[in-house]
VOLO-103487 format. One record per atom (N, C-alpha, C): residue in three letters; x negated, y negated, z negated. Coordinates in steps of 0.1 Angstrom, whole numbers, padded with zeros to 4 digits, always signed. Layout:
// residues N
AlaXYZ...
This chain:
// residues 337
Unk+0852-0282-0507Unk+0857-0278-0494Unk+0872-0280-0493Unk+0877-0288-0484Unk+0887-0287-0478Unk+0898-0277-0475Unk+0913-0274-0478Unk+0919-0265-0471Unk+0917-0260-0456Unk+0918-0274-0452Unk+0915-0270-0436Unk+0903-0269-0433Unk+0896-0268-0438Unk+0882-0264-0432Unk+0868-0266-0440Unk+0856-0269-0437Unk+0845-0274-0438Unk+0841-0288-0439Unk+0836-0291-0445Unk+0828-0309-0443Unk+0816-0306-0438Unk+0818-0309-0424Unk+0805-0309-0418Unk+0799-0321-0418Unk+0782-0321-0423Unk+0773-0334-0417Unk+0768-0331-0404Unk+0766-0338-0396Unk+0760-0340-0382Unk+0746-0348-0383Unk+0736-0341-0381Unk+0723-0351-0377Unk+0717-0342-0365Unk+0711-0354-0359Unk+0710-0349-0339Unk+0702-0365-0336Unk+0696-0362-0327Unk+0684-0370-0321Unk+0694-0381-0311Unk+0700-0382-0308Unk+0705-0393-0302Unk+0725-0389-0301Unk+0730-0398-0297Unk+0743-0402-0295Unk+0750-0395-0288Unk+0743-0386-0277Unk+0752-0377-0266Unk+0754-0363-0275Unk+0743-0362-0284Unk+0742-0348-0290Unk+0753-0348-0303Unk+0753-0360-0308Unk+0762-0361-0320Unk+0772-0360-0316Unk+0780-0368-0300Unk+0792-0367-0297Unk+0802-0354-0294Unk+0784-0343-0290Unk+0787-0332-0284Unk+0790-0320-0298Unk+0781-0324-0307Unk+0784-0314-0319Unk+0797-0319-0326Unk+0804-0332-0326Unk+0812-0338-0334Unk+0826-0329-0325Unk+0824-0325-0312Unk+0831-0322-0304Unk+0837-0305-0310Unk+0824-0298-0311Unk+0827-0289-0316Unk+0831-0280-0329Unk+0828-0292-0335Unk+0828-0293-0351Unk+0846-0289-0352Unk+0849-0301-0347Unk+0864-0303-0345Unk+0872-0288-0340Unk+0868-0288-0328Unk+0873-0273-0319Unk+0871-0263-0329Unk+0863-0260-0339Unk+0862-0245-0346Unk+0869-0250-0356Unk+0875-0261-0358Unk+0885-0264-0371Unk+0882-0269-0387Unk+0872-0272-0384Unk+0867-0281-0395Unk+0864-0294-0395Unk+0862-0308-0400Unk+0860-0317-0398Unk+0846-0325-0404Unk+0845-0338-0397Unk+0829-0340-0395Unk+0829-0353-0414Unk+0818-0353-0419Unk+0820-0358-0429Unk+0808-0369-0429Unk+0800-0364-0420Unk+0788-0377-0418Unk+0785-0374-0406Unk+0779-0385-0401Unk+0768-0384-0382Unk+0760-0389-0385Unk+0750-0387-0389Unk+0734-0395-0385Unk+0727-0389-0371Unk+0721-0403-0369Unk+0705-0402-0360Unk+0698-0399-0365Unk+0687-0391-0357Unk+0673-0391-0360Unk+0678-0387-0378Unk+0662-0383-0380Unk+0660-0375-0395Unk+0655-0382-0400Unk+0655-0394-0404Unk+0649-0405-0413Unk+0656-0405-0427Unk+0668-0401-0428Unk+0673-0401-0440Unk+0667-0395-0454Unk+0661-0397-0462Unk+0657-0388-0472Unk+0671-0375-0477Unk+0662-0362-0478Unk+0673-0352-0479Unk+0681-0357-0495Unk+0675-0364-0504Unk+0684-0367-0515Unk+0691-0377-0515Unk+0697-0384-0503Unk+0701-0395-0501Unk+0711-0391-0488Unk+0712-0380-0485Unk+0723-0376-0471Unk+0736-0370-0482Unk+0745-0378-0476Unk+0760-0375-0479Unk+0765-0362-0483Unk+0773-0360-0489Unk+0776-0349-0496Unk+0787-0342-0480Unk+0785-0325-0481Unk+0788-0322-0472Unk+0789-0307-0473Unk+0798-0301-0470Unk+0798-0287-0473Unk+0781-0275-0463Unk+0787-0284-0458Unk+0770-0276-0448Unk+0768-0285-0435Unk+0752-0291-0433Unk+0748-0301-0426Unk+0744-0290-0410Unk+0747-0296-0396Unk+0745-0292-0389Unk+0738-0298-0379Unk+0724-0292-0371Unk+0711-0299-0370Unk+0708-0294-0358Unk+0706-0313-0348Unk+0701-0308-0336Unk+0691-0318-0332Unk+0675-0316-0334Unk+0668-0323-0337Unk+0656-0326-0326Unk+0661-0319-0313Unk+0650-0322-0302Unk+0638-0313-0300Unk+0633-0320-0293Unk+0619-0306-0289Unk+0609-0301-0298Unk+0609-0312-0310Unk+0595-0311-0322Unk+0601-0301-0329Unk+0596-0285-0325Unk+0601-0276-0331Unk+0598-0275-0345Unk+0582-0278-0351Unk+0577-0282-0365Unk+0585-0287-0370Unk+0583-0302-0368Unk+0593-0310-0372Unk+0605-0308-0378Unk+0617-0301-0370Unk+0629-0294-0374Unk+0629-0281-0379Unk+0622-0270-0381Unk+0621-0260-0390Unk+0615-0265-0403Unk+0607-0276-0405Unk+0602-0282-0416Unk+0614-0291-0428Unk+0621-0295-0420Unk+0636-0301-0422Unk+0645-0290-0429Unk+0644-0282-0420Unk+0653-0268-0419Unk+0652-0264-0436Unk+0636-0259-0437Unk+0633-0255-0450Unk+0630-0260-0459Unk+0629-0276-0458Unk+0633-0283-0469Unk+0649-0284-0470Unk+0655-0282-0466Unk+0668-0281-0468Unk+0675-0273-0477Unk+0667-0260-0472Unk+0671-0249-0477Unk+0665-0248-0491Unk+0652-0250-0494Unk+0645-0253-0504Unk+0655-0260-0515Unk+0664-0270-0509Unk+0672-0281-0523Unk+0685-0272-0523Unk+0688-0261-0515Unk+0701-0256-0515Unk+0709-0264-0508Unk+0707-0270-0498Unk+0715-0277-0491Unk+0715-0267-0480Unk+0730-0262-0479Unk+0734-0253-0468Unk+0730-0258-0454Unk+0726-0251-0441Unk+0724-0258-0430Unk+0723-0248-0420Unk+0727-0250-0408Unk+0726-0252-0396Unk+0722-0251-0379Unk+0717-0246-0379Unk+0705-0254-0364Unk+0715-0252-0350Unk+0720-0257-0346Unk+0724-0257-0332Unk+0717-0254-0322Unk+0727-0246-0311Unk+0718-0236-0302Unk+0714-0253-0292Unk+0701-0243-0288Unk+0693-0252-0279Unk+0699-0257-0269Unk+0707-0251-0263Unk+0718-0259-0251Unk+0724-0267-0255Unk+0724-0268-0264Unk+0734-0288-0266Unk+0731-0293-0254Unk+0736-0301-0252Unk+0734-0314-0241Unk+0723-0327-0246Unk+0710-0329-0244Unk+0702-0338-0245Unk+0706-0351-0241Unk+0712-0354-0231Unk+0719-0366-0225Unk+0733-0369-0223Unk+0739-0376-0222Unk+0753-0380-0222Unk+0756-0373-0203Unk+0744-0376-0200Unk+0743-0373-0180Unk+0745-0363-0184Unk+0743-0354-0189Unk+0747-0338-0192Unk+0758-0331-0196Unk+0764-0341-0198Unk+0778-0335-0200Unk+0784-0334-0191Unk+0787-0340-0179Unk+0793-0339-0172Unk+0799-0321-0172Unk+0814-0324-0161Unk+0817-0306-0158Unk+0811-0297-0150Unk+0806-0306-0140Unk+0797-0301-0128Unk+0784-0292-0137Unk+0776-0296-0146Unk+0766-0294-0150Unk+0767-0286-0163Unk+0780-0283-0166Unk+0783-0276-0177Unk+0795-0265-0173Unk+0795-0258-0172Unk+0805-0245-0172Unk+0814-0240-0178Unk+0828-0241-0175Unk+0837-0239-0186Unk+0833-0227-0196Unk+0825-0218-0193Unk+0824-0205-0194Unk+0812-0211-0205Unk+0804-0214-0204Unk+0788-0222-0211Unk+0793-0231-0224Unk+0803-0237-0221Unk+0809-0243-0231Unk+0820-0236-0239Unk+0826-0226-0236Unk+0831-0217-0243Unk+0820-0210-0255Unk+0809-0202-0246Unk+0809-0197-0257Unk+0798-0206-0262Unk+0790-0218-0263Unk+0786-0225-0270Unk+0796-0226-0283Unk+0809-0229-0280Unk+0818-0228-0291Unk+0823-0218-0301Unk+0821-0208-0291Unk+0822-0193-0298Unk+0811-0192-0310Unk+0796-0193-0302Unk+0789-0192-0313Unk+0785-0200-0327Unk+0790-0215-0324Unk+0788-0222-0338Unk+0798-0220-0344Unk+0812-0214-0337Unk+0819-0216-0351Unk+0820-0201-0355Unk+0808-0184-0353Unk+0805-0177-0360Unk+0798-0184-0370Unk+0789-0195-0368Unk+0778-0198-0378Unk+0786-0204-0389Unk+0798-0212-0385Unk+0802-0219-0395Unk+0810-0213-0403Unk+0815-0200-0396Unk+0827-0191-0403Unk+0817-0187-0420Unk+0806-0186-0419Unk+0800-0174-0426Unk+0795-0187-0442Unk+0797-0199-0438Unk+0802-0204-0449Unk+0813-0210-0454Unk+0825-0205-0448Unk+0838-0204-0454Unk+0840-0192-0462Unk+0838-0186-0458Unk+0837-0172-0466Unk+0820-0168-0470Unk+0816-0172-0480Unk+0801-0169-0483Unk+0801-0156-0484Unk+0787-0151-0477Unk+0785-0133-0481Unk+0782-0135-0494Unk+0780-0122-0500Unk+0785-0123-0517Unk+0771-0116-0518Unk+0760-0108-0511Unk+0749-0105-0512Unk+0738-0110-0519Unk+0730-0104-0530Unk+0720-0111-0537Unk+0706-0118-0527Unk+0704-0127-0537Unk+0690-0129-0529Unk+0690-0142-0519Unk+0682-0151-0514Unk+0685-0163-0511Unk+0683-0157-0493Unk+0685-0167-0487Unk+0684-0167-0473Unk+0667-0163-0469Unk+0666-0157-0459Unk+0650-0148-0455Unk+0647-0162-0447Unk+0632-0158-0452Unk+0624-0167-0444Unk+0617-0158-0434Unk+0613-0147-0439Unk+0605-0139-0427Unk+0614-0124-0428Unk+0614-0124-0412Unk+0624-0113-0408Unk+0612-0104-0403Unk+0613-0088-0407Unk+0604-0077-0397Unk+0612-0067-0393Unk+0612-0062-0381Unk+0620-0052-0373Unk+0607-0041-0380Unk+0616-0026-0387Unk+0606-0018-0387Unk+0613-0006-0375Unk+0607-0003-0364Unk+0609+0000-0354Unk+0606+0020-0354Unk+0614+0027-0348Unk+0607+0038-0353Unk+0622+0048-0343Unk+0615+0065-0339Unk+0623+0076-0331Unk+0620+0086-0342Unk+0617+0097-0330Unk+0614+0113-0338Unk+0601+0107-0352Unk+0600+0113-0362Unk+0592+0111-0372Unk+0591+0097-0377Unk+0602+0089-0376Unk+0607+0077-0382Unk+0607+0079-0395Unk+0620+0084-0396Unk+0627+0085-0414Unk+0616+0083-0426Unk+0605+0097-0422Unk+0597+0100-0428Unk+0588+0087-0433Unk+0578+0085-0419Unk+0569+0075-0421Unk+0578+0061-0431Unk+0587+0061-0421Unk+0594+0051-0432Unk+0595+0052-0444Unk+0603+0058-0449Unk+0599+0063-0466Unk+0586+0060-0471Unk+0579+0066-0469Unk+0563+0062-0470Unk+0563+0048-0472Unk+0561+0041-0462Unk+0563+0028-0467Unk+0570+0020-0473Unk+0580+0025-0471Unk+0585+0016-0484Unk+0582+0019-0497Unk+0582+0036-0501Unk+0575+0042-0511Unk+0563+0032-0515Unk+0554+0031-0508Unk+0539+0027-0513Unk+0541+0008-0518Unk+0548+0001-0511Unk+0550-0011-0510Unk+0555-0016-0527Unk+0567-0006-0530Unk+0571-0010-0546Unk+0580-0020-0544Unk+0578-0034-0553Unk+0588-0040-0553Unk+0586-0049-0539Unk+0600-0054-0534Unk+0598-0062-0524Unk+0591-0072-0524Unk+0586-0078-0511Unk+0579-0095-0512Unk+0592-0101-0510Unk+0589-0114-0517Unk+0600-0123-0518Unk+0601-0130-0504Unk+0616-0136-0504Unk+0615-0143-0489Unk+0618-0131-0476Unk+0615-0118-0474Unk+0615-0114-0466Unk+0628-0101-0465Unk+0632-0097-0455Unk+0639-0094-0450Unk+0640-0081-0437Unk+0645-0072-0437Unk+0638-0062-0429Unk+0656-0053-0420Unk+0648-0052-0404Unk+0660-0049-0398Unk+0654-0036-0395Unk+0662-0021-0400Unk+0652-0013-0395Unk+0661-0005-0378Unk+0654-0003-0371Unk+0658+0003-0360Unk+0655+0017-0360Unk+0661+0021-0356Unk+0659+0035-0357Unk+0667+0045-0349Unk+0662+0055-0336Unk+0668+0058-0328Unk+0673+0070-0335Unk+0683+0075-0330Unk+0692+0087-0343Unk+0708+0084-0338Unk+0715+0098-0337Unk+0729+0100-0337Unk+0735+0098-0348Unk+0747+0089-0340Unk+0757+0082-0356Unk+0761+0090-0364Unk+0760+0102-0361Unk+0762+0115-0374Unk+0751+0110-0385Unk+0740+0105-0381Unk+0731+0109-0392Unk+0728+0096-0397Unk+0736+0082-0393Unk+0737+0075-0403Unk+0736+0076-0421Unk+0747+0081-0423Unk+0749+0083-0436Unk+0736+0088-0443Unk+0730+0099-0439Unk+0718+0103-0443Unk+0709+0092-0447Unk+0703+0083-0433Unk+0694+0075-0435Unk+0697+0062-0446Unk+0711+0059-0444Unk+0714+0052-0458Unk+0710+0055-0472Unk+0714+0068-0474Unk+0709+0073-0486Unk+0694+0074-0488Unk+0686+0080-0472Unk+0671+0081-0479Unk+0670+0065-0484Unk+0673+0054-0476Unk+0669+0040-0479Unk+0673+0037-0493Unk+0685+0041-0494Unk+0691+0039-0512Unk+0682+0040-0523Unk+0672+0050-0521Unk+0666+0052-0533Unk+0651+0045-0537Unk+0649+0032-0524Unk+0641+0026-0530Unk+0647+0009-0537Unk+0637+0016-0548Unk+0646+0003-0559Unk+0642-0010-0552Unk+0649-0022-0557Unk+0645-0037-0551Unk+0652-0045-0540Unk+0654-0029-0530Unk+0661-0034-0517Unk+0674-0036-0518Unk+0682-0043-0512Unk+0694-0042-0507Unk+0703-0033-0494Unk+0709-0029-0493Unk+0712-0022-0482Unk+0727-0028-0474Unk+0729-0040-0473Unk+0743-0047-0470Unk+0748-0036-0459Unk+0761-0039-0458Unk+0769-0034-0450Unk+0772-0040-0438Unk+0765-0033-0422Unk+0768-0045-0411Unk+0781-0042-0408Unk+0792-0045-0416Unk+0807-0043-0404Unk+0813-0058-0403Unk+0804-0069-0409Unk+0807-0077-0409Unk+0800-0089-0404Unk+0797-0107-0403Unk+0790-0114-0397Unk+0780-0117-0415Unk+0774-0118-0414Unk+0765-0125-0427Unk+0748-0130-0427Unk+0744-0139-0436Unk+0732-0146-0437Unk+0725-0134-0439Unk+0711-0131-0435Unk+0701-0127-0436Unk+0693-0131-0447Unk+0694-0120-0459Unk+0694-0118-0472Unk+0672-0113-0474Unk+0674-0124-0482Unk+0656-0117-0487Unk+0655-0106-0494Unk+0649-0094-0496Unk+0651-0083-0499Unk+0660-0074-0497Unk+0665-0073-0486Unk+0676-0065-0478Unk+0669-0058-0464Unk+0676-0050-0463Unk+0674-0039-0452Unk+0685-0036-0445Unk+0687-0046-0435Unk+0698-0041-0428Unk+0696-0035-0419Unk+0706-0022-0416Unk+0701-0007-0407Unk+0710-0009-0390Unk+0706-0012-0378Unk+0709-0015-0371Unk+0718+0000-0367Unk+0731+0000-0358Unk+0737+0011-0360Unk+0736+0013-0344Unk+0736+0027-0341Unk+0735+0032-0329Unk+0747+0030-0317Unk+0757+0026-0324Unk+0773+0024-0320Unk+0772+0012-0314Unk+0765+0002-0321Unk+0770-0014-0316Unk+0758-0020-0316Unk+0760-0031-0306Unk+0746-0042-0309Unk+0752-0053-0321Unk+0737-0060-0323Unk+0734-0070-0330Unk+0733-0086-0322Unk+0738-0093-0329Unk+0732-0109-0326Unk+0724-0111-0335Unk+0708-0120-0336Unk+0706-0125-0347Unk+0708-0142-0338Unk+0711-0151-0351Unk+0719-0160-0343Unk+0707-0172-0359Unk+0706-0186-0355Unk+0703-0191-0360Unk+0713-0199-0366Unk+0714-0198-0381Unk+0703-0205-0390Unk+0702-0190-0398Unk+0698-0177-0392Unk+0692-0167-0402Unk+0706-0160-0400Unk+0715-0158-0387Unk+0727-0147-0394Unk+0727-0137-0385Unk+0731-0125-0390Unk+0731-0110-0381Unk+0748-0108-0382Unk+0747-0110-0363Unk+0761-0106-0365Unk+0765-0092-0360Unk+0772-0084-0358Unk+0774-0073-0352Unk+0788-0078-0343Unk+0781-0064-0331Unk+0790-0068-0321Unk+0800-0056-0317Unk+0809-0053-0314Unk+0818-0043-0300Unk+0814-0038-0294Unk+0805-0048-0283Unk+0798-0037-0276Unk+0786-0028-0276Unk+0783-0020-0270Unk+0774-0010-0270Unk+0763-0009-0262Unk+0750-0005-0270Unk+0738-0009-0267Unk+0736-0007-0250Unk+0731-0011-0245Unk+0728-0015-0231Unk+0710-0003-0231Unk+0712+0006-0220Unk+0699+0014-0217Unk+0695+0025-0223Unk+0685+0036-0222Unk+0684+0048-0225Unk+0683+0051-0241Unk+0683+0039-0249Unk+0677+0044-0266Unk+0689+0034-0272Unk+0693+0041-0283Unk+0705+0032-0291Unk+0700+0037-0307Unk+0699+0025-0311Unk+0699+0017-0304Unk+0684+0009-0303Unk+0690-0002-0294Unk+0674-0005-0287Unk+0670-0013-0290Unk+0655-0012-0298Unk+0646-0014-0300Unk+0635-0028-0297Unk+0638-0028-0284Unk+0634-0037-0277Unk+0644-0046-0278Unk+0658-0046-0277Unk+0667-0058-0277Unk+0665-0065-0296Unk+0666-0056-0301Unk+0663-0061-0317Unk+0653-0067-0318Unk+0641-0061-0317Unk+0632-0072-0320Unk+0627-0082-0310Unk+0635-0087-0296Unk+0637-0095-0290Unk+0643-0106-0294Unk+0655-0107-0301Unk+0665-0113-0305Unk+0659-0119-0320Unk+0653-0108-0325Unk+0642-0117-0339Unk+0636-0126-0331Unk+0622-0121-0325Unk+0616-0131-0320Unk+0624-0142-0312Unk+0633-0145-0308Unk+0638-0156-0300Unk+0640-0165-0313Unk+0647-0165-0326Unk+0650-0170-0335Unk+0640-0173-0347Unk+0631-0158-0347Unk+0621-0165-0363Unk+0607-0166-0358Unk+0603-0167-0344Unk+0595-0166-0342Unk+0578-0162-0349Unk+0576-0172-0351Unk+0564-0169-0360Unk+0564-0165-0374Unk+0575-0162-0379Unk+0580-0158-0388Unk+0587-0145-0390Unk+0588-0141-0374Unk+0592-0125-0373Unk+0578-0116-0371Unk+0586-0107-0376Unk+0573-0093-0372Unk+0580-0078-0369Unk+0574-0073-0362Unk+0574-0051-0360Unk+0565-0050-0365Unk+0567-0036-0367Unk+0563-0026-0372Unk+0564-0014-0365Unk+0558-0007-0357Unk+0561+0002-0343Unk+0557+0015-0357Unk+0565+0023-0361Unk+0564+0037-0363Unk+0567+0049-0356Unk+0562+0060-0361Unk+0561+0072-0349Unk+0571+0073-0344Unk+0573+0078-0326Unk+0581+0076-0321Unk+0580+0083-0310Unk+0588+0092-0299Unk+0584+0093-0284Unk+0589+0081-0278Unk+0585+0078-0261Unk+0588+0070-0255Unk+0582+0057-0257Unk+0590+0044-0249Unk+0581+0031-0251Unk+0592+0022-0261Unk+0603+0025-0264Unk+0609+0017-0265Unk+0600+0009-0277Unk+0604-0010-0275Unk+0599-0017-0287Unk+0586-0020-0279Unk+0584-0020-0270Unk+0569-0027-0264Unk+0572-0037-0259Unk+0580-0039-0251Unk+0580-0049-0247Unk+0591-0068-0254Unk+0597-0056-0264Unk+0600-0065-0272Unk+0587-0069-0284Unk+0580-0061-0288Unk+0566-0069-0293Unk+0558-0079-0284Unk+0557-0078-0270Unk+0548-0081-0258Unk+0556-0097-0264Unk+0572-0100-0261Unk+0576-0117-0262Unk+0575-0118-0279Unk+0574-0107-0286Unk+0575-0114-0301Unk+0560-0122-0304Unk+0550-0111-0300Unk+0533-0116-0298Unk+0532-0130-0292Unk+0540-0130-0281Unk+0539-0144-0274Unk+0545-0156-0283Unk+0556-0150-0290Unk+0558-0165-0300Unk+0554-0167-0311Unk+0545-0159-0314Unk+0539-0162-0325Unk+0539-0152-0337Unk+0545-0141-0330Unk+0552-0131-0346Unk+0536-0122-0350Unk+0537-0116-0359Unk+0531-0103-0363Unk+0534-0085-0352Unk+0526-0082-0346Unk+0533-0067-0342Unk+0519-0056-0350Unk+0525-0046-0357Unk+0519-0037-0362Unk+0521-0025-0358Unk+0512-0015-0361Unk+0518-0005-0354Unk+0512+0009-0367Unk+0517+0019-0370Unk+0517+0029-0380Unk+0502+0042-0370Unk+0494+0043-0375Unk+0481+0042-0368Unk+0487+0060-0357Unk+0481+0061-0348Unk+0482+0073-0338Unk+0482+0088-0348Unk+0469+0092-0352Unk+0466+0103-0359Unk+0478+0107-0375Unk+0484+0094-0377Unk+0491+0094-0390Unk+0512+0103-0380Unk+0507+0098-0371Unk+0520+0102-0367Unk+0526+0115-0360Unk+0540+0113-0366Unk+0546+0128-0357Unk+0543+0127-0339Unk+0545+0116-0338Unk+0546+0115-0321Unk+0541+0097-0319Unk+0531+0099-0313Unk+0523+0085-0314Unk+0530+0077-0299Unk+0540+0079-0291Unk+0540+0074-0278Unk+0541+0059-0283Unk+0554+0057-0291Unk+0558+0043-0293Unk+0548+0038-0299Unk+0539+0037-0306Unk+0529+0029-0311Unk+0519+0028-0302Unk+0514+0034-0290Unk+0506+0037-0283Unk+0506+0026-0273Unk+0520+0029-0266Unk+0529+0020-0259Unk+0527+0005-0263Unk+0531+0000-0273Unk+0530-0014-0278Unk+0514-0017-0276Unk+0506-0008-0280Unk+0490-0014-0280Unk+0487-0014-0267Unk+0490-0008-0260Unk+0483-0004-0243Unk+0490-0017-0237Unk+0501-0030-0244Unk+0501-0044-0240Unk+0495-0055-0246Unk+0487-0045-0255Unk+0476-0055-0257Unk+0482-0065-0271Unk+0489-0062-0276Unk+0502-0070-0288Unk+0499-0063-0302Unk+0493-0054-0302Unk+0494-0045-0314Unk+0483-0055-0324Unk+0486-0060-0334Unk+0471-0067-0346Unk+0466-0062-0358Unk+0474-0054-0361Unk+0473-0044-0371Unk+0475-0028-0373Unk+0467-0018-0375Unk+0475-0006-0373Unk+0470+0000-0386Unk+0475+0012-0392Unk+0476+0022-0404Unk+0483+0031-0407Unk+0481+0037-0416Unk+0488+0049-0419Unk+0502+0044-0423Unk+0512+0047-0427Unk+0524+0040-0438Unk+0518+0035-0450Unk+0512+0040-0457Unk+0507+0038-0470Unk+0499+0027-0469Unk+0492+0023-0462Unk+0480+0014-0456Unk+0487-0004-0451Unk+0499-0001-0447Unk+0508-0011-0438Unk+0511-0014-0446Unk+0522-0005-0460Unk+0525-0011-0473Unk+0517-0021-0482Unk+0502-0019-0482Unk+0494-0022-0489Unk+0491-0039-0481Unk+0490-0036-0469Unk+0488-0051-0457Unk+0495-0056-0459Unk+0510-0054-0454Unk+0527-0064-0459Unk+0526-0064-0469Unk+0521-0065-0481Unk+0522-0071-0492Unk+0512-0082-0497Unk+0501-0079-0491Unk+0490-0083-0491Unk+0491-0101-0480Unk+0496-0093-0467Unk+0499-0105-0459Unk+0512-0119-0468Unk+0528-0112-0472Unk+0532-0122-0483Unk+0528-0129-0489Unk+0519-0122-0495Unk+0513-0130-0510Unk+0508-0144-0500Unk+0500-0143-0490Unk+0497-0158-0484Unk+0506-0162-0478Unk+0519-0162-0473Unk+0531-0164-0469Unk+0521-0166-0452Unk+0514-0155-0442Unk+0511-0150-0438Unk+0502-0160-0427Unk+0493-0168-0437Unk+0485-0182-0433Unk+0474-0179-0425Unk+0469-0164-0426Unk+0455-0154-0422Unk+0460-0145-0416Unk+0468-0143-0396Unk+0472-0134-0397Unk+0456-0128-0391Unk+0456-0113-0389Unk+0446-0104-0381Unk+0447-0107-0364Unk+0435-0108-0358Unk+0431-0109-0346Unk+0442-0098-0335Unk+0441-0101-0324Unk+0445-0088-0319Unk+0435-0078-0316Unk+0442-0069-0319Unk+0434-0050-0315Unk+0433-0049-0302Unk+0422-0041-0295Unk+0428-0037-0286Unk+0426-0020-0287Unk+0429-0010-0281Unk+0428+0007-0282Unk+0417+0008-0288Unk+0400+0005-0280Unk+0391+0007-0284Unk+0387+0002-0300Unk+0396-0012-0305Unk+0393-0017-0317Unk+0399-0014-0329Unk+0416-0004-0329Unk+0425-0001-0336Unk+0416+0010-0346Unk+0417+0003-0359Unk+0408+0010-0371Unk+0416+0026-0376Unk+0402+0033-0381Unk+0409+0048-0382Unk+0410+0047-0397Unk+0424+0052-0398Unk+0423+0054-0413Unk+0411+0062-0421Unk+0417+0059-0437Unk+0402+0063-0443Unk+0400+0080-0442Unk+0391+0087-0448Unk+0388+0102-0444Unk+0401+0113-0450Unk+0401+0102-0461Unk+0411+0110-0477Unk+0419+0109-0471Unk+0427+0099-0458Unk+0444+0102-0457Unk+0443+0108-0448Unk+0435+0115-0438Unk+0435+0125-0429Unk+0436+0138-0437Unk+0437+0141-0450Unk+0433+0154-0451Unk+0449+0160-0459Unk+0454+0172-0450Unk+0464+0176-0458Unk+0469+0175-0476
């Protein structure tokens, strides 16, 4: 690495995109070390480069396939937000906004910042991200699950939400502390999304999840009646890991987290829900099924036993969706005090 900066590689689907990432590469203060077209390069044959940055067109396969062969050889990377410019016609100023193009620049050079300073966190970059969603009778259920679960699945990654006064932070940290395996990073900072980690969304501030896998924390303050929310969290996964993200709806009043399972369902994610009879207050789990999103439901103990079960096939078989009438009752033995 450079004093002044980064060696960025640039690969991008045509000439206007390279011009436009080469653009920004520069503005956040690092400099460009290669430009390719198109992904024809073999990854052991692309230029040495502190971290490659990738804008690869509409074949979403295609470029998360890249993505994770990348990641696979340890070659640091990238993905550029989808608003790039596709055409050189697109650049124009008319069609782009000072304001659009600002923070286009704002956000890649967070991405880039976070490998100048590498987070020091164990554990490689998450492939599968799950929001464990949860209000009144959260903590508990929670515990439970992770309790029953043991050691973590590899690869995965867990943001828990959790509605609760910033007094009682501290608490929830510590109940989380005492399951061995996990990580518990500290969000006061921008960093990669760590496999076997639990990062605790805080009621004070929102979150970005930003691609290639980073949670950033923000200033401002959660937006609507639940903090924090629920629904913006596991929205923000789904926009990013799609079929690779998942909820987990635990006991809860209210709806929050429905309607962010409703777009996670739609892209492909996992939404589970901690079964009605098992909970303190069944609204939020109830909520999410009555949109018809819910594909799995159980006790905590039962969901530990699924999410580990689902890993093990790196989640190739997911479950049908439920609907009310079809959501299975736990067995007799865990109904009984």
């Amino acid at each position: 690495m450079r004093a002044s900066g980064l060696a960025v590689g640039i690969l991008a689907s045509n000439k206007a995109q390279l011009s436009e990432l080469n653009r920004l590469v520069l503005g956040a203060g690092h400099h460009v070390a290669a430009r390719l077209e198109q992904a024809s390069t073999p990854i052991s044959a692309l230029p040495r480069a502190d971290v490659w940055l990738l804008q690869l067109g509409p074949d979403a396969d295609s470029a998360q396939q890249l993505v994770s062969d990348l990641d696979d050889a340890g070659i640091a990377v990238i993905v550029a937000d989808e608003e790039v410019p596709p055409t050189l016609a697109d650049l124009s100023a008319n069609q782009l906004p000072e304001a659009q193009r600002l923070e286009r620049a704002r956000r890649l050079a967070v991405k880039l910042a976070q490998f100048v300073k590498p987070n020091t966190g164990a554990g490689r970059r998450a492939k599968y991200v799950w929001v464990l969603a949860a209000s009144t009778g959260g903590p508990e259920a929670v515990a439970g699950f992770l309790n029953a679960m043991g050691e973590p699945p590899s690869g995965v990654a867990l943001i828990y939400a959790q509605h609760i006064d910033p007094n009682g932070m501290e608490h929830l940290r510590r109940m989380l502390g005492q399951f061995s395996g996990w990580h518990l990073p500290d969000l006061q900072s921008s960093q990669r999304i760590r496999e076997k980690s639990i990062y605790v969304a805080s009621p004070e501030f929102t979150l970005d999840i930003l691609q290639p896998g980073l949670i950033v924390p923000s200033t401002a303050p959660w937006g609507g009646r639940y903090t924090p929310s629920i629904n913006q969290v596991i929205a923000k996964v789904a926009r990013v890991y799609g079929s690779k993200g998942g909820a987990i709806i635990f006991s809860g009043m209210g709806d929050d987290g429905a309607q962010g399972c409703q777009l996670l369902h739609h892209l492909g994610g996992q939404v589970w829900a901690q079964h009605f009879a098992s909970c303190a207050i069944d609204s939020m789990p109830q909520s999410a099924a009555q949109l018809g999103c819910v594909q799995w439901t159980g006790t905590p103990q039962q969901l530990a036993s699924h999410f580990v079960s689902f890993h093990l096939t790196a989640g190739t078989h997911p479950a049908p969706v439920a609907t009310l009438e079809t959501l299975p009752e736990p067995p007799a033995m865990l109904d009984r005090p």
